[in-house]
Structure formats: C-alpha cells, structure tokens
ZAROVO-553387 format. One record per residue (C-alpha): x negated, y negated, z negated. Coordinates in steps of 0.001 Angstrom, whole numbers, plus 500000, padded with zeros to 6 digits. Example, Ala and Ser with C-alpha at 12.3 -4.5 7.8 and 13.67 -1.06 7.14 Angstrom:
487700504500492200486330501060492860
% end
This chain:
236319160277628726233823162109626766235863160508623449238655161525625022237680164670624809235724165272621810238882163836620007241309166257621880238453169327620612238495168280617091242623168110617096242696171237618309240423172650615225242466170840613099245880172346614284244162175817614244243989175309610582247730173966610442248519177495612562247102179379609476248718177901606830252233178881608203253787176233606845253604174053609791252637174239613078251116171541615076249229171824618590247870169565621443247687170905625087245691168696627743246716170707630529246914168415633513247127165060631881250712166427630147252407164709626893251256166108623569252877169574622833254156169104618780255388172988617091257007172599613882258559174689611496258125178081609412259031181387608600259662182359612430261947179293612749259488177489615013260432174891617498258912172849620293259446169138620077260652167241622755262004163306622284262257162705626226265027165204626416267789162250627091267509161634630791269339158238630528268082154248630651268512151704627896270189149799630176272788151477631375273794153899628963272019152396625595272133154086622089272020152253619079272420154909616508272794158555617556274953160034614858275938163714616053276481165857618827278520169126619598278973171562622481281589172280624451283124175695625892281355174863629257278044174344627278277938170393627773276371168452624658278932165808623543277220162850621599278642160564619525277222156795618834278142153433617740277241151612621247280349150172622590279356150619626104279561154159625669280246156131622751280277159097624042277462160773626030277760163694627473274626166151628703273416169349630805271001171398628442268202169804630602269556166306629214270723164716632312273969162584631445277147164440632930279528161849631554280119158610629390282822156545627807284553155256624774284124151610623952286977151416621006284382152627617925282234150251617039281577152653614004281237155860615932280000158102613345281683161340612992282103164021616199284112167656615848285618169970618274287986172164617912290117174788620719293352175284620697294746177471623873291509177671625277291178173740625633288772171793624065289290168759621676287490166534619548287841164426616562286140161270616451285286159276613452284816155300613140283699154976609430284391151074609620281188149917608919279072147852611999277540144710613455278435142552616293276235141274618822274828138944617193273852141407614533276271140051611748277866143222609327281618143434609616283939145680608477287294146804609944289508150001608640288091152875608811290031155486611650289994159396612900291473160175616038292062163229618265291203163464621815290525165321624837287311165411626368288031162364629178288649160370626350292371160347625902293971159946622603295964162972621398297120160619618268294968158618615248295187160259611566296733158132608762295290156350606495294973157243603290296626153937601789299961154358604503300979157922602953300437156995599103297235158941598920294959155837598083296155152375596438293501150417598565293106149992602771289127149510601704288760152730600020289185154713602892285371154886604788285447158627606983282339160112607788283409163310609144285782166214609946286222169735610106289216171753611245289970175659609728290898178614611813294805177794611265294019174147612707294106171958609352292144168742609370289519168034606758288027164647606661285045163496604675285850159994603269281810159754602803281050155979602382284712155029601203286114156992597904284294160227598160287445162661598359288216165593600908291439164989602945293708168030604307295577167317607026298029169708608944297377170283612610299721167881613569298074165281611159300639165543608456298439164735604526298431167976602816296133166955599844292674165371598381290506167015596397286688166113595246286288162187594543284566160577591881286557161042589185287654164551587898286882165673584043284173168356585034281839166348586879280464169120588655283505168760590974282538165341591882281471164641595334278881161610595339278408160667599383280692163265600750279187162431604165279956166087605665282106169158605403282701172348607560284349175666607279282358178653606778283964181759608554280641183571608497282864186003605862285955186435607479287708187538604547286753184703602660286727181199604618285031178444602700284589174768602438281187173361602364280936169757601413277458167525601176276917165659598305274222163861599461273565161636596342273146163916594705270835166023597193273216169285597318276452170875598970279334171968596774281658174822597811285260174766597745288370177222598367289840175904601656293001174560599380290265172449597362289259174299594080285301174006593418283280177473593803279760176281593324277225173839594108273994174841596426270710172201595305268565171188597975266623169171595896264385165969597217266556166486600154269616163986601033271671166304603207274328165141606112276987167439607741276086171019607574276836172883610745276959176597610904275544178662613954275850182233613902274724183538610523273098180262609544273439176752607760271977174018609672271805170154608488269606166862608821267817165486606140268377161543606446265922160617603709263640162793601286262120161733597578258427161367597273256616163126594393258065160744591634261581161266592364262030157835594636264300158121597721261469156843600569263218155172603617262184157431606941261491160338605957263852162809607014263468166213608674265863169088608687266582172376606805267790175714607771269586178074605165270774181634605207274272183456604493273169183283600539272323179692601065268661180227600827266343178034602654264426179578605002262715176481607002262884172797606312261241171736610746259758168773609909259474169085606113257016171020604289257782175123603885260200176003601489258676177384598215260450178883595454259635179610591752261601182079589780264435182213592205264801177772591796263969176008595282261426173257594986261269169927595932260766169599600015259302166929601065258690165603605263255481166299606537252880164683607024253296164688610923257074162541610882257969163795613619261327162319612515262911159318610853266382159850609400267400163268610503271530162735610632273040165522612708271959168824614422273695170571617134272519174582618298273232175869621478273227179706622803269377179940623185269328178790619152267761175321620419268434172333617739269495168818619582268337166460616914270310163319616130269138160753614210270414157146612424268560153869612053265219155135614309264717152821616549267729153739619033266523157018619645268203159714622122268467163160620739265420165421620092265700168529621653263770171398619494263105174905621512262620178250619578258853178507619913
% end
C-alpha cells in the first residue's frame, strides 16, 4: 500500500507539470478506489477520457472494428462495424445499447444520415474488403445502400462499372458518403480508384471528379477515404475531401472543381465531420520525426472555420511557424490506436471510433 501510494503522489507531481505546459493534460484521481481519470487536449478543447463508455458484452453484441458513428434526431448514437452479428449498434449518451442489427456487411465501413421530411436515414457503406471466420482476406464488390433506421433497405447505389463510369467491377472500393442540402449523394471510392461520385437523390450517377489521374496533380485525391459538405457558409456550400496519403483535405465546388488543399501534415486524416463552427476528424496513423508512417499512433484533430488547427486530443499541441502548421505527432500518453471516426453530440462530447485496436467500443471524450 505504501507503494501504492507513493507512486499515485509522484504521478500526480508529474501531471501537475503536464497541467502547465498546456499542451496536454493528464491527471490521476484515487478517490475511492475509482479508474484512472485521463484529460487530454489543448487550447480549451479539453476532454475527459472514458473507454468503458460501451455498456455491451463481447459476447453478445461483439465489435471487431468500430469504424464510425452518427446521431440521430432523437439523440441515439448509431455505430457502424464490420461484425456480422450486428453491424449496427445503437446507444443512449450513457452508452447503454438501445438497438442492434445488420448482418449483410461484412465490410461495414462507412455510416451517414441524412433527413428528409423530418425522418431519419442512413447510408451505409461495405468497402468490400474483410475476413471470414477463419480469418482468411476475401473480397466481394464493394456496395452503398440507403436505409431507415430498423434496418430496411430504401434501395443499393450502382456501381460504378453498371452505369459506364468505371471499366472495372474491382475498381470500385467506397469508404464513405455525404449527402448536400438538395439531397445529392457523394461517395468516397477511398480504397478502390480514388474518385468522388455524385449521385442524385434518387441514386441516379451525376458525375466523378478527383481520382488519380488529372494533369494538375494537385487535383488528385490519393486515399479519398472521406468527404462531407460544409454549410458552415451558407452562401457558399463546399466539398471537403481527405486525402489521407497524402496527409491533407482538398476542397471542391459541390459540382467537383478543386478550390484548395488544407495540409495537416504528419497526420493521415479519415472523414472530416463538421459540428457547429468546427472541423472534426481521426487521425488513423501519424509519422514519427523522420517522416515514417508508425502503425498505432493515431489521435484526433480539431480545426476552425479557416481550417486552422486548434487541438490535435491525443496528439501533441498544434504549433505554427510563420503562418505553416507543423508536424503533429501522438503523445506520449496513446491514449489511442488508430483514431478512424468521431461523432459530437449537443454537449460538444467526441464518441471516438477507432480501426484495428483490439476490438474496441467507442471512446467517449467529455468537454473538461
């Protein structure tokens, strides 16, 4: 006991220090026998850390990866993963599971919603990629589809190769969607061929744009793994689209012609989500001090309306020279693995959900 404590004292000297710096906070409270209280974060965008959020067992109700999460108009927290016994979790903000199902996407990766006449859908995305039981890879076409919130299929997008807008089924690997004020569709073909494709509200192919192949490179998309619609000026919707290879977003006109490209650099970025006046997105892997991409060690970022970062939880504080961010890298701490999706609900908390960590449930983060 008395090492117990003397090693609780000196923690708490060392997080004092932590405190100061500003660039991270980190404390432990041994208030009757509780779990270790972790704050992370900086610039006022602190956050409590909490991995036992989930209220569900492993063996009824078991994640393998969680990929991402979004909240509906009652305030539920919809979760989608690639466990065929249920896809689809859905939570109370306390974490206790509300609802389950889905066993068709065996690829579960992707998760929007969208409202149309005050009902609530989503769009669900099976990149293609996953393993069987026995924990062989296999590969089957990739597939977006449209449903309610009990699961029922509204109807399944096209592929690309059906409506002439791609020569090859095997090109075609979705990561993600997003859907703009007049309803189009917007699907990131992220681990297939790297374009943007607009779809009508009804699912009718509008265009592509991005890829891996246009004369100014700078166009390019290189892991277009997410995309959403920024309405945050209402006069001027945009398209944000991660490139994650290339550790950046790139902005585009909501009919596809390149604005600009926003560097996050060290950072491999996923979908980024806006909330209120703010760009949210996991960081699935960073890059050490010589460049290399280092396998767990993600975190997440936080960005303003000019695309600023303001707070990287998890990462190290965001420091700028002569206007150019610098590299970020994850803190010492790792509090996460492979940060892959963030969701933010009313009271600005962050539901954390990450891929390949050990078949984690989502980390809840409150505003500290």
């Amino acid at each position: 006991m008395k090492n117990r404590r003397t090693f609780l004292r000196s923690t708490a000297f060392a997080s004092a220090g932590l405190l100061a710096s500003k660039s991270f906070a980190f404390s432990i409270v041994d208030k009757n026998r509780q779990p270790e209280e972790l704050i992370i974060g900086h610039n006022g965008f602190t956050y409590k850390v909490d991995k036992g959020w989930a209220k569900i067992s492993a063996s009824t109700h078991p994640v393998i990866n969680c990929h991402e999460m979004v909240q509906d108009s009652k305030g539920r927290l919809i979760m989608v993963g690639d466990d065929t016994h249920n896809n689809i979790l859905i939570f109370d903000k306390s974490g206790q599971l509300l609802d389950s199902w889905g066993t068709q996407f065996p690829a579960g990766h992707g998760l929007t919603i969208s409202k149309e006449n005050d009902e609530d859908f989503l769009l669900i995305v099976d990149n293609g990629f996953y393993k069987d039981l026995s924990g062989k890879s296999k590969a089957q076409p990739g597939n977006v589809v449209k449903t309610d919130l009990k699961g029922r299929i509204i109807f399944s997008l096209a592929q690309p190769h059906t409506i002439g807008a791609y020569k090859d089924e095997e090109a075609y690997r979705p990561t993600e969607t997003a859907v703009a004020p007049n309803g189009d569709i917007y699907v990131a073909d992220g681990y297939g061929s790297d374009y943007i494709i607009q779809f009508d509200s009804k699912g009718r192919f509008i265009r592509k744009f991005g890829g891996r192949k246009n004369e100014n490179k700078e166009h390019n998309l290189y892991c277009a793994h997410g995309v959403v619609v920024d309405n945050r000026d209402p006069n001027n919707p945009v398209l944000i689209c991660t490139s994650r290879e290339e550790c950046c977003f790139k902005v585009f006109t909501l009919d596809g012609k390149y604005i600009k490209r926003i560097d996050t650099p060290g950072m491999y970025v996923c979908r980024p989500v806006i909330h209120g006046q703010h760009l949210y997105a996991g960081v699935c892997w960073s890059k050490d001090a010589e460049g290399k991409k280092q396998n767990a060690t993600g975190f997440l970022t936080i960005l303003d309306t000019n695309y600023k970062v303001l707070a990287s939880p998890g990462g190290t504080a965001p420091v700028y020279k002569n206007g150019i961010l610098q590299q970020t890298f994850q803190h010492e701490s790792r509090v996460f693995k492979h940060g892959h999706d963030v969701c933010i609900d009313e009271d600005q908390s962050i539901y954390v959900c990450q891929w390949n960590a050990d078949k984690t449930t989502p980390v809840k983060l409150t505003r500290a």
